[in-house]
C-alpha positions in Angstrom: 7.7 -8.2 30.1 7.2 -4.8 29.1 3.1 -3.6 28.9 2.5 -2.4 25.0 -0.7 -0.6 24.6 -3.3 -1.7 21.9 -3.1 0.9 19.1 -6.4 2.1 17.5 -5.4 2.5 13.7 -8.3 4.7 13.6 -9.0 7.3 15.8 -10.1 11.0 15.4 -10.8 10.5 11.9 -7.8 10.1 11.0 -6.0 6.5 9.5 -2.4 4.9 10.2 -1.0 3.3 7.1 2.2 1.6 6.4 4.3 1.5 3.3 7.9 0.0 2.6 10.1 2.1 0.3 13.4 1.0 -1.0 16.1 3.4 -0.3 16.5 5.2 -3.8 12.6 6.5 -3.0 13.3 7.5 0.5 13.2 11.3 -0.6 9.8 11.0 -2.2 7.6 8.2 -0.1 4.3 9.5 -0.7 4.8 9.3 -4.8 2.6 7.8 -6.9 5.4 7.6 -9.4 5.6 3.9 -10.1 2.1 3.6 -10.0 1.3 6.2 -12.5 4.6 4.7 -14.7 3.6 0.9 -14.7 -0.4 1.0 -13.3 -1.3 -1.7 -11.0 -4.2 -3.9 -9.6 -6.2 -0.8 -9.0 -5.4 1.8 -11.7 -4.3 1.7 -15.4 -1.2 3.2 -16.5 -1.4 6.9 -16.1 -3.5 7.6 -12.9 -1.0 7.4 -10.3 -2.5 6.6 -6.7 -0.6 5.7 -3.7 -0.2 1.8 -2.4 -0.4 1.5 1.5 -1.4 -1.2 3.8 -3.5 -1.4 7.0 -0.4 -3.1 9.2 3.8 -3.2 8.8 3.5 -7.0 8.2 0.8 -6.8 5.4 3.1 -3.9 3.8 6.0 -6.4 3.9 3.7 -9.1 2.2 3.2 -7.3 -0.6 6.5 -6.3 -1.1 8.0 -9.6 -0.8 5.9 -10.5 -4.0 7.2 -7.8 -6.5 11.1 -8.3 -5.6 12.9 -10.4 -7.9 14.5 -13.7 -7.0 18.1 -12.3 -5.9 20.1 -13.9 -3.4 19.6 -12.2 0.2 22.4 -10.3 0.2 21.2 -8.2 -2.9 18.1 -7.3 -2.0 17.2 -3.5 -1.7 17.6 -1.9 1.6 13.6 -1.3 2.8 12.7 1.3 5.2 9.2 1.5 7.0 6.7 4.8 6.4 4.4 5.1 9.3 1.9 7.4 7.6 -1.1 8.8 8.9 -4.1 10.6 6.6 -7.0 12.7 7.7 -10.0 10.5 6.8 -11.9 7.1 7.5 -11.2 4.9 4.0 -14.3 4.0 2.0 -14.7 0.4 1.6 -14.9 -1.0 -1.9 -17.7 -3.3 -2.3 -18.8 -5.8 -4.9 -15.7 -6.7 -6.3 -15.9 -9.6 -9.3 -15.0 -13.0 -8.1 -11.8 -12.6 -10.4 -10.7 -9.3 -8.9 -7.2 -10.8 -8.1 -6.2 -12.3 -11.7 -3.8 -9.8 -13.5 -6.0 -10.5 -16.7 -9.0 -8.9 -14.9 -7.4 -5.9 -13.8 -9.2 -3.9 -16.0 -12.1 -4.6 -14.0 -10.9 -3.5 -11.0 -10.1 -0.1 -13.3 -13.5 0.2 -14.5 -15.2 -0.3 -10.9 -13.1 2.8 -9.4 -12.9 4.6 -12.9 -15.6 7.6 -11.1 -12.7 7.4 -8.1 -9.9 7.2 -10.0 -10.7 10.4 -12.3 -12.6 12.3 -9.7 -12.0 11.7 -6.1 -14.4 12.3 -3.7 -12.8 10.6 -0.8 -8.8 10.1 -0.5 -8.7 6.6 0.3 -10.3 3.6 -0.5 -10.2 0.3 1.4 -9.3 -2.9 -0.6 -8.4 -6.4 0.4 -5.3 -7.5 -0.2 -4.9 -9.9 -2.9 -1.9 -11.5 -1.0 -4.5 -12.1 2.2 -7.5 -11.1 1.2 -8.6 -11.3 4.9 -6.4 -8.0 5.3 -6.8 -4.7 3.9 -4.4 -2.2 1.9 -5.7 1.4 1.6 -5.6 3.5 -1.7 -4.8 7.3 -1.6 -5.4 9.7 -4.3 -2.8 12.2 -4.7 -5.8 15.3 -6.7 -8.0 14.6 -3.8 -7.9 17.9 -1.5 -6.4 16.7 1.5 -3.3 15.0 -0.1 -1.3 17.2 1.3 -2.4 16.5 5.0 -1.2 13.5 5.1 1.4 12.9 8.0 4.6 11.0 8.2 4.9 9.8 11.6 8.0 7.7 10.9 10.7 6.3 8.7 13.3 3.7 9.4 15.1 1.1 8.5 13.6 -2.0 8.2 15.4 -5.8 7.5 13.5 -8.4 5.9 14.4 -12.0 8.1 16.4 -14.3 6.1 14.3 -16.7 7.0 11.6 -15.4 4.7 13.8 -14.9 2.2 15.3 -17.7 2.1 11.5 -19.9 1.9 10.9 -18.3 -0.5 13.6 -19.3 -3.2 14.1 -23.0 -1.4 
C-alpha cells in the first residue's frame, strides 16, 4: 500500500477549503452569485458570501441536500475546487439552539449582521447543519484579501450511485 502523508488543513496561516461547483459555474467558482440571489443559512438575500467546507466529503454532504430528486443519470456534472485563503477562520460562537431551522435563519443573519456588512476577518467557521460535528467556512468577498485566495485544483468529481440511489429508495 502506498504511504499518504497526513495533510495539515492549516498551516502558515493559511486554510484549505473545498467547494463542489456544477459545471455551468466552473468559470466563476469563487462567486457569491447564488448566495447573494437566493441568501442562505448564514446571510439574507443581498449579501453574497461564499459557501466552503472544511473536507471534500463534507462539501459533497451539503451538496447532496440541495439537488433535486432526479434520477442518477440527470444529475449535474460536479467538479471539486481545492481552495486555499490566506487567514485562520474565526469561530462563530453562541449560536441559538435553533440555529439549523430555516424559520430561524434570520438569527443566524442578525448574529453575523456586524460581519456580514463590515468584514473584519474573511472567514468565519460554522458547523455544518448537515453534521454539526464538522465545519463549513464562510468567505467574504469586500473583505481585503479576497482576492488572495488560491485555487489549488479543479476536477471532475462523480457522486457514487450508491448514495444516490439511498437517497431516493
Amino acid at each position: 500500500m502506498p504511504e499518504r502523508s497526513v495533510y495539515n488543513p492549516v498551516a502558515d496561516n493559511r486554510t484549505v477549503a473545498y467547494r463542489l461547483v456544477k459545471e455551468r459555474f466552473l468559470d466563476t467558482p469563487l462567486s457569491p452569485e447564488g448566495a447573494r440571489r437566493y441568501g442562505g443559512r448564514w446571510n439574507p438575500a443581498g449579501i453574497g458570501i461564499l459557501y466552503t467546507s472544511a473536507s471534500p466529503e463534507l462539501a459533497l454532504l451539503e451538496q447532496l441536500v440541495h439537488l433535486p430528486a432526479l434520477p442518477y443519470q440527470d444529475l449535474p456534472r460536479l467538479f471539486l475546487i481545492t481552495l486555499a485563503f490566506p487567514s485562520i477562520p474565526k469561530t462563530v460562537e453562541k449560536l441559538s439552539p435553533k440555529w439549523r431551522e430555516p424559520a430561524n435563519y434570520h438569527e443566524n443573519h442578525q448574529l453575523l449582521e456586524n460581519w456580514l456588512n463590515d468584514p473584519d476577518v474573511m472567514a468565519l467557521k460554522v458547523p455544518s447543519a448537515v453534521v454539526a460535528e464538522s465545519y463549513n467556512f464562510l468567505l467574504h468577498p469586500l473583505h481585503k484579501n479576497y482576492e488572495e485566495i488560491e485555487i489549488l485544483s479543479t476536477k471532475a468529481f462523480n457522486i457514487d450511485p450508491r448514495l444516490w440511489n439511498v437517497r431516493n429508495a
